[in-house]
Rosetta silent file (secondary structure, phi, psi, omega in degrees, C-alpha in Angstrom):
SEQUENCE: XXXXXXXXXXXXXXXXXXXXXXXXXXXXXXXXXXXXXXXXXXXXXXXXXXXXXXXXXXXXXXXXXXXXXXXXXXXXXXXXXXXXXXXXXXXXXXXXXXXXXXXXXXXXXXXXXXXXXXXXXXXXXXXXXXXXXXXXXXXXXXXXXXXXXXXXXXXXXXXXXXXXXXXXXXXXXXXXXXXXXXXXXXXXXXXXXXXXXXXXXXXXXXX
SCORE:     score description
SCORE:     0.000 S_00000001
   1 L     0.000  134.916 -178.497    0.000    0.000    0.000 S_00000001
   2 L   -82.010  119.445 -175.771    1.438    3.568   -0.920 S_00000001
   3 L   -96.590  151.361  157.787    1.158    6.108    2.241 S_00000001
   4 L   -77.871  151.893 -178.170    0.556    9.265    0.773 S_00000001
   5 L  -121.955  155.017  164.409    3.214   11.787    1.093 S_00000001
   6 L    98.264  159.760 -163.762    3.414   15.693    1.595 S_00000001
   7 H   -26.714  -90.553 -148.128    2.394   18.966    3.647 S_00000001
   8 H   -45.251   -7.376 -164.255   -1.132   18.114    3.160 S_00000001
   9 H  -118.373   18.313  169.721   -1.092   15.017    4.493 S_00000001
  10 L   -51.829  159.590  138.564    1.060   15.872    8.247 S_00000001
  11 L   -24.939 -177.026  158.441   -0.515   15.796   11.134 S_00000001
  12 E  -106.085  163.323 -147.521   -2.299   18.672   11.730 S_00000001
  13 L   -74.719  -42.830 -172.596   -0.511   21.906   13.488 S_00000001
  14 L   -96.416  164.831  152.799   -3.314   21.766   16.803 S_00000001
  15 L   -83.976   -8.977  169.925   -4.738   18.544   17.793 S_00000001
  16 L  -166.736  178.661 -169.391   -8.403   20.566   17.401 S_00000001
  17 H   -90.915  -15.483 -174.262   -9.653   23.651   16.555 S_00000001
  18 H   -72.414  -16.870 -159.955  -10.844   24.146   20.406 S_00000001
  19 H   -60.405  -71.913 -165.203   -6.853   24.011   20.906 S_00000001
  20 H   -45.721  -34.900 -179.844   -6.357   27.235   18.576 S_00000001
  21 H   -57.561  -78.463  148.851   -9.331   28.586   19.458 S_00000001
  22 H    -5.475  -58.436 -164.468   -8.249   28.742   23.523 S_00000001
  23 H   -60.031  -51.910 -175.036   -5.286   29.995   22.205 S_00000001
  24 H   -96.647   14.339  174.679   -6.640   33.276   21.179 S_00000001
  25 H   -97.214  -49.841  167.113   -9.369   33.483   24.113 S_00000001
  26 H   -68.595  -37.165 -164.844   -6.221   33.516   26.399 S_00000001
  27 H   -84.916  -29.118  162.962   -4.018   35.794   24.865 S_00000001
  28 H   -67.350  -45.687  162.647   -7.366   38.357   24.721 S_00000001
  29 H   -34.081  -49.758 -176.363   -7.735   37.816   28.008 S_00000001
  30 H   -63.982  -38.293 -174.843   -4.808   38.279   28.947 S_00000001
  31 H   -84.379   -3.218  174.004   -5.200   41.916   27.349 S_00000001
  32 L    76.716   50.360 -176.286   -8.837   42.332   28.508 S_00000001
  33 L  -128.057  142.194  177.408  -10.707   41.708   25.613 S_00000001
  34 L   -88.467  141.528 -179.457  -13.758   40.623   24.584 S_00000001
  35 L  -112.458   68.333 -161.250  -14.179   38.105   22.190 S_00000001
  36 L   -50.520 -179.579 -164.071  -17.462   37.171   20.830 S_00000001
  37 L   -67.812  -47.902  177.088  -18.100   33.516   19.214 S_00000001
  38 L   -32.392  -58.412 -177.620  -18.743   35.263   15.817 S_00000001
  39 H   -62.308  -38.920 -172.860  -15.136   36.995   15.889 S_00000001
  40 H   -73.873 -113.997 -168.693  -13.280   34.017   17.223 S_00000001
  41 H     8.437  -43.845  160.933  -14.538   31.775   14.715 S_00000001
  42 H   -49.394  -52.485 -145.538  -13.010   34.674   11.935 S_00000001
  43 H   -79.945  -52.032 -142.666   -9.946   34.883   14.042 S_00000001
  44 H   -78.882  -51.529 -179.367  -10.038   30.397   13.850 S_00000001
  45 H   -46.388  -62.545 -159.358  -10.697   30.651    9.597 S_00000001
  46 H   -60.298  -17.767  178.865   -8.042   33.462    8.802 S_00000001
  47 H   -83.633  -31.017  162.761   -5.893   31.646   10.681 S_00000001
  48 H   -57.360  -65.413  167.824   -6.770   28.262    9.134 S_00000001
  49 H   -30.352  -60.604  173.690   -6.617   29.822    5.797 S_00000001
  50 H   -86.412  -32.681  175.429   -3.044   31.049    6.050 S_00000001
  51 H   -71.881    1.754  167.410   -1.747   28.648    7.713 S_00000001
  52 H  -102.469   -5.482  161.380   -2.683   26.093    4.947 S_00000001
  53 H   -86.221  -53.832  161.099   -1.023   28.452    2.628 S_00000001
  54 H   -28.591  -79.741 -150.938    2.159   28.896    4.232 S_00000001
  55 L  -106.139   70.704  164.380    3.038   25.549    4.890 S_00000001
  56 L     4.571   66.174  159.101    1.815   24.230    1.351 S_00000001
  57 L    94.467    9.749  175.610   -1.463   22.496    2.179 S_00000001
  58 L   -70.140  132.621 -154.915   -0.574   21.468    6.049 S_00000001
  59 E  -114.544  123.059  135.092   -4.120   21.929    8.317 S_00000001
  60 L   -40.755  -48.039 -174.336   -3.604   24.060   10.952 S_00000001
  61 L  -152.369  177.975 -161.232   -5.853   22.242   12.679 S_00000001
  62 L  -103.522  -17.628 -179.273   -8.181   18.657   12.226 S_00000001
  63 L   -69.783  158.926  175.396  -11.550   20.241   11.910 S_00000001
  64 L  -121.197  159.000 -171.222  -13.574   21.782    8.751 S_00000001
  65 L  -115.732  151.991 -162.251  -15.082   24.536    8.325 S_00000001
  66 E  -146.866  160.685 -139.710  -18.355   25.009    7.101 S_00000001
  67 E  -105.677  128.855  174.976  -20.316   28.453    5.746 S_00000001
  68 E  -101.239  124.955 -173.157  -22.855   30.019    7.977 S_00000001
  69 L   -35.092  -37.995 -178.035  -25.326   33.255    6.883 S_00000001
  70 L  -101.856   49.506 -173.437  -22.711   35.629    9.302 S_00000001
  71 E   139.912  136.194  156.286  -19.370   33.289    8.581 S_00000001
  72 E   -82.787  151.268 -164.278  -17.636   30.662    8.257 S_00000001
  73 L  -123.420   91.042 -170.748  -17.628   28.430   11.352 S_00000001
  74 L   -62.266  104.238 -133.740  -15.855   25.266   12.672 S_00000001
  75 H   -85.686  -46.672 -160.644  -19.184   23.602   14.080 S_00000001
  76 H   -74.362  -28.209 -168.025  -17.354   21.342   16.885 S_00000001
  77 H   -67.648  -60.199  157.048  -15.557   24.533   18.394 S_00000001
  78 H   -34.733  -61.860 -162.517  -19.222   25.996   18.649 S_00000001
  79 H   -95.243   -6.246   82.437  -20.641   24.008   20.160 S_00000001
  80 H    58.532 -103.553  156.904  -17.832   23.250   22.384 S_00000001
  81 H   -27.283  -56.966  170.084  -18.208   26.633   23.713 S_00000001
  82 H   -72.099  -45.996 -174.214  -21.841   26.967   24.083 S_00000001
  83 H   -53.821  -41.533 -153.240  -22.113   23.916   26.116 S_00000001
  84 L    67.825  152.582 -173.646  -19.235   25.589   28.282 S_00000001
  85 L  -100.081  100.460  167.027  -15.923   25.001   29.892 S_00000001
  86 L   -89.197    4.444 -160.708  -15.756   25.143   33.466 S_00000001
  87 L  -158.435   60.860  156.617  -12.454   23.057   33.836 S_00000001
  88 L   -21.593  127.241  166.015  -10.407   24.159   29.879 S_00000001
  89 L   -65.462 -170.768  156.618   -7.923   21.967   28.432 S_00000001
  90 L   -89.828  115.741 -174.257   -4.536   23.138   28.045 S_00000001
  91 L   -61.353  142.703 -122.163   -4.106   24.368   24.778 S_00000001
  92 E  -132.396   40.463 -172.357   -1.833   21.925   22.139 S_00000001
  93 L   -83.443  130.013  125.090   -0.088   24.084   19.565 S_00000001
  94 L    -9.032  104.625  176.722    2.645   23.143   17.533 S_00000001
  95 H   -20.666  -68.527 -179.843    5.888   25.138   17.931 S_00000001
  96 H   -47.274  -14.002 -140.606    5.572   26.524   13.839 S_00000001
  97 H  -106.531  -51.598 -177.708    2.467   27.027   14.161 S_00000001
  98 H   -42.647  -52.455 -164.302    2.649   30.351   17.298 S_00000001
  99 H   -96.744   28.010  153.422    4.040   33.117   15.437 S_00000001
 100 H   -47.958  -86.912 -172.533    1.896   32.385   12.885 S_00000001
 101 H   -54.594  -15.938 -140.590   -1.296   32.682   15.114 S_00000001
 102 H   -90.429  -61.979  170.088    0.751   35.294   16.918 S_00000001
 103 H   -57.855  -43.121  171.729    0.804   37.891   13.734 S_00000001
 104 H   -65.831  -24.616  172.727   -2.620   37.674   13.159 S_00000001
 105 H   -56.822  -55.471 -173.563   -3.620   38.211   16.491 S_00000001
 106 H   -60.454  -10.023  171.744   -1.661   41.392   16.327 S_00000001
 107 H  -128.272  -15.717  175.068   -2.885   42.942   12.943 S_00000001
 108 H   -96.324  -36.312 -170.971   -6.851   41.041   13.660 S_00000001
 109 L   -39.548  -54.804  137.714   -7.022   41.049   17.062 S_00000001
 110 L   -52.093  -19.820  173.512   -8.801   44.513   17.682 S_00000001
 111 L   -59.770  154.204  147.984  -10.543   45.069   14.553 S_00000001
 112 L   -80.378 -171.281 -159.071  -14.299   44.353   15.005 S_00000001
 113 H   -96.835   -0.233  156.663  -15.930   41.409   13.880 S_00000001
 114 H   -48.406  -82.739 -160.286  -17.549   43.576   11.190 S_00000001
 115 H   -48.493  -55.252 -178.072  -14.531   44.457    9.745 S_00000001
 116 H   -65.244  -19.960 -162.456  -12.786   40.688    9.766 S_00000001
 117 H   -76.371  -60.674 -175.885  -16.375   39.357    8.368 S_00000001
 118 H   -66.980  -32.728  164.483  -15.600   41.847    5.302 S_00000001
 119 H   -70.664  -61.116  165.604  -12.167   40.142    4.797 S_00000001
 120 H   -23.426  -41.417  176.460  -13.456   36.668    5.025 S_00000001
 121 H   -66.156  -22.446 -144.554  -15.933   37.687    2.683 S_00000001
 122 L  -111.089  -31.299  165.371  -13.990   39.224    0.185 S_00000001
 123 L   -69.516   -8.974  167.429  -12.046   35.804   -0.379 S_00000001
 124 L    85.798   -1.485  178.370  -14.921   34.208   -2.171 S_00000001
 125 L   -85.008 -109.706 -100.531  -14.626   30.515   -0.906 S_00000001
 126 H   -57.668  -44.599  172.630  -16.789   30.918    2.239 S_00000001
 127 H   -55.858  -43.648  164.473  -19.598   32.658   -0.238 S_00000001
 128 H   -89.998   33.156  175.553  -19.504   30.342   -2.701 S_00000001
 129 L   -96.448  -47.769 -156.816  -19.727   27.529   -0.009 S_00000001
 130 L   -90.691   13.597 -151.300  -22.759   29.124    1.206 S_00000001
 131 L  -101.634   13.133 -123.226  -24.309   29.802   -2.230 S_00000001
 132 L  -135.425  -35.784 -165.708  -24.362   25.654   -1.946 S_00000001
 133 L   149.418  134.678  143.385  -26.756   25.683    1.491 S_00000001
 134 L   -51.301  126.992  175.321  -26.030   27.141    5.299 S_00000001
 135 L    85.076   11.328  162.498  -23.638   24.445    6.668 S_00000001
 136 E   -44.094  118.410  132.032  -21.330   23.685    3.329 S_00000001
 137 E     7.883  139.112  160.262  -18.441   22.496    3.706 S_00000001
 138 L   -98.076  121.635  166.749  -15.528   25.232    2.936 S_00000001
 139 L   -52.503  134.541  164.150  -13.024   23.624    0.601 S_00000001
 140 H   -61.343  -41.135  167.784   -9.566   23.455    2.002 S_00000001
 141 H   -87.618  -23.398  167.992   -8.044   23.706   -1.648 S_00000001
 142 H   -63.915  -36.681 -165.791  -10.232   26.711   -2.515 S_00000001
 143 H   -87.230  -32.853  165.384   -8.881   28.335    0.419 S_00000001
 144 H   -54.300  -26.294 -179.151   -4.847   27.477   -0.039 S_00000001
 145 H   -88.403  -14.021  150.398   -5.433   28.966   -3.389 S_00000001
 146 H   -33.955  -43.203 -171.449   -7.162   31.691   -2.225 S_00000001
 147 L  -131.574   -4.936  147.361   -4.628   32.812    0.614 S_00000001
 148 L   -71.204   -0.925  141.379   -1.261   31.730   -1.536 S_00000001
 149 L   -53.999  -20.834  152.675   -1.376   35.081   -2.969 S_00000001
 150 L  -109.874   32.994 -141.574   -0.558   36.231    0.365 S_00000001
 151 H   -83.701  -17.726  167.652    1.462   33.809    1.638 S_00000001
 152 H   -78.944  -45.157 -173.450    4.938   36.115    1.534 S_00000001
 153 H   -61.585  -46.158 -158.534    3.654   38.932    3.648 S_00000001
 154 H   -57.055  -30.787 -178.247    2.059   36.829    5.703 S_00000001
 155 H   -86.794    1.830  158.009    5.693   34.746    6.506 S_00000001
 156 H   -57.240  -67.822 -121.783    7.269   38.673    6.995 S_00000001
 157 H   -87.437  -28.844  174.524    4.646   39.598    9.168 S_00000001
 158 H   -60.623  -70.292 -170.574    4.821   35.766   11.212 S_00000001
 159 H   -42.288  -23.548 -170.123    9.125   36.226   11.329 S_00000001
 160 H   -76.824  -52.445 -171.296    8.202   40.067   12.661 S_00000001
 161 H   -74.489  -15.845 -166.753    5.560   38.630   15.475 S_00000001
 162 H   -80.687  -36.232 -110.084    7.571   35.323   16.290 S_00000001
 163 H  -119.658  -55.147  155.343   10.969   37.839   16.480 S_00000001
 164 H   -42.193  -57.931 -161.641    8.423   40.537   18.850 S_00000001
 165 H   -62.728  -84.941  178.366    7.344   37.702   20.887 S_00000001
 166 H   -44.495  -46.183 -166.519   11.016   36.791   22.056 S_00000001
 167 H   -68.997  -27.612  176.894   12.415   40.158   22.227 S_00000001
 168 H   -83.334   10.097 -174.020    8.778   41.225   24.333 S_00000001
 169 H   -54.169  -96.229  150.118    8.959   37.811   26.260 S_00000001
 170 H     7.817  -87.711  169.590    9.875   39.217   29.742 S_00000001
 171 H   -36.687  -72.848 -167.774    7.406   41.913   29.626 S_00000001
 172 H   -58.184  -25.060 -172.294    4.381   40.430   28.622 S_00000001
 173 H   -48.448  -67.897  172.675    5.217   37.705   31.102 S_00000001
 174 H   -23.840  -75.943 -166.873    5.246   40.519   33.810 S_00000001
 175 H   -55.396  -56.655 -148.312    2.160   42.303   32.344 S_00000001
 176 H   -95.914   10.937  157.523   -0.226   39.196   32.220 S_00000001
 177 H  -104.609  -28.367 -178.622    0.421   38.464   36.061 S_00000001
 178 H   -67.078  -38.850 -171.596   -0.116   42.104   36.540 S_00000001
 179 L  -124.475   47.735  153.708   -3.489   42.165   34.687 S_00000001
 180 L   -87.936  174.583 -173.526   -4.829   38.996   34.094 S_00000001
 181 L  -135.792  155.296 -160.769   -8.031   38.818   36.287 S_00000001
 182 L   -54.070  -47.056 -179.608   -9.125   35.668   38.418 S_00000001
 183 L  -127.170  139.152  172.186  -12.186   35.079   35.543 S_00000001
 184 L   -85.365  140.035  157.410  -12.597   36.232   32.105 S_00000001
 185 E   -91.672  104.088 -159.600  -16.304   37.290   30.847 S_00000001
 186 L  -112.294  163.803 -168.694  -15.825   36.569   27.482 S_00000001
 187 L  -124.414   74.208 -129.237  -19.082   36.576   25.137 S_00000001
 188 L  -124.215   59.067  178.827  -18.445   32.874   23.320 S_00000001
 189 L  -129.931  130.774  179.428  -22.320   32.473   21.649 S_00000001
 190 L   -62.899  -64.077 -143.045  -23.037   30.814   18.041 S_00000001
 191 L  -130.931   36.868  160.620  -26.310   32.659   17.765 S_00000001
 192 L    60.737    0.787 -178.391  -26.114   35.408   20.240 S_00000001
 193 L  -128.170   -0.617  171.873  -28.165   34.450   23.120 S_00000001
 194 L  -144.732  130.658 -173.895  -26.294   32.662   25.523 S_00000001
 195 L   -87.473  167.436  149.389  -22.788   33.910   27.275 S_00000001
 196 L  -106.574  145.665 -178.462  -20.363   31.612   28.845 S_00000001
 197 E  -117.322  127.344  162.151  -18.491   32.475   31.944 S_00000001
 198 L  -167.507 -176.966 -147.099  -15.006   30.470   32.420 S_00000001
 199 L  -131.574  124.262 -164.410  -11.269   31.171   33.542 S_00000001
 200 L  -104.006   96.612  169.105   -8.780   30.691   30.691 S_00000001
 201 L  -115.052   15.796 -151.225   -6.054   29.994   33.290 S_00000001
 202 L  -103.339  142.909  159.835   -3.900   27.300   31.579 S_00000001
 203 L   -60.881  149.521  175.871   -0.363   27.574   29.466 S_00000001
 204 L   -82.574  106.616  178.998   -0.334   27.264   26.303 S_00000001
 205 E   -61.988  135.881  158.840    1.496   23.207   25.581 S_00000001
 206 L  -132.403  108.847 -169.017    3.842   22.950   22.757 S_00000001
 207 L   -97.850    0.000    0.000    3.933   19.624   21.395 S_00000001
């Protein structure tokens, strides 16, 4: 039997999208931000997106994403969420994989979820996923070709945030014991009607 070979066919970067997802729920926290489910979900594609561009067809993560009237959404992470976490895992990232998620926090991270909605939007897979039915599938190869057109800035702008991240190490360490707060109230809802309350208090693992 012939194992398939190449990026696409690795492991994936997280062991789940709730990993990545975590990932950027602490790191708002830690800065005192809210995240609603809509935006994190954005934050979980664009991140999906590029990182399957970078690293020539390697999943960021094991989950798919699939097109929703406001977004596209990774369905297990949703619901995930909504049920709620009182006890979080410890989030699973891949070494390559941080200043990846790291740059995007840092040029997405504050925008509204307007604004990131209108990027998503603009690439044309999640729309024509949705022109298909609410709850398509997104293709994975529509979207590496889709987001290899930006696939140089994007490894400047990762080498800029992984290369911030060390030289800022120290600090933020400092700062997120100064201001992290015992619980975060983060606003985690598919559909807008129900919050979650839970305490992102765990390190981030790098396996």
């Amino acid at each position: 039997m012939t194992v398939p070979t190449g990026a696409d066919h690795m492991p994936p970067a997280a062991r789940s999208g709730l990993d990545v997802a975590l990932w950027f729920l602490i790191r708002a926290s830690e800065e005192r931000q809210r995240v609603p489910m809509e935006k994190l979900q954005l934050l979980l594609y664009l991140a999906a997106a590029t990182f399957i561009a970078k690293h020539d067809g390697r999943h960021l993560l094991p989950g798919q994403f699939v097109a929703g009237a406001a977004g596209p959404y990774e369905p297990t992470v949703a619901l995930a969420l909504e049920c709620g976490l009182n006890n979080p895992p410890q989030p699973s990232i891949a070494p390559e994989a941080e200043p990846l998620l790291l740059a995007l926090w840092n040029q997405y991270g504050a925008m509204p979820t307007a604004a990131l909605a209108r990027i998503a939007g603009n690439d044309g897979v999640w729309q024509t996923a949705l022109q298909r039915g609410a709850g398509s599938p997104i293709d994975t190869a529509a979207l590496r070709q889709a987001y290899g057109a930006k696939r140089s800035g994007t490894a400047k702008a990762s080498a800029k945030g992984d290369k911030a991240e060390k030289a800022a190490a120290p600090a933020n360490k400092a700062k997120a014991a100064a201001t992290a707060r015992p619980e975060a109230d983060l606003r985690f809802t598919g559909d807008g009607r129900l919050v979650t309350r839970w305490a992102p208090r765990r390190r981030i693992e790098r396996h």
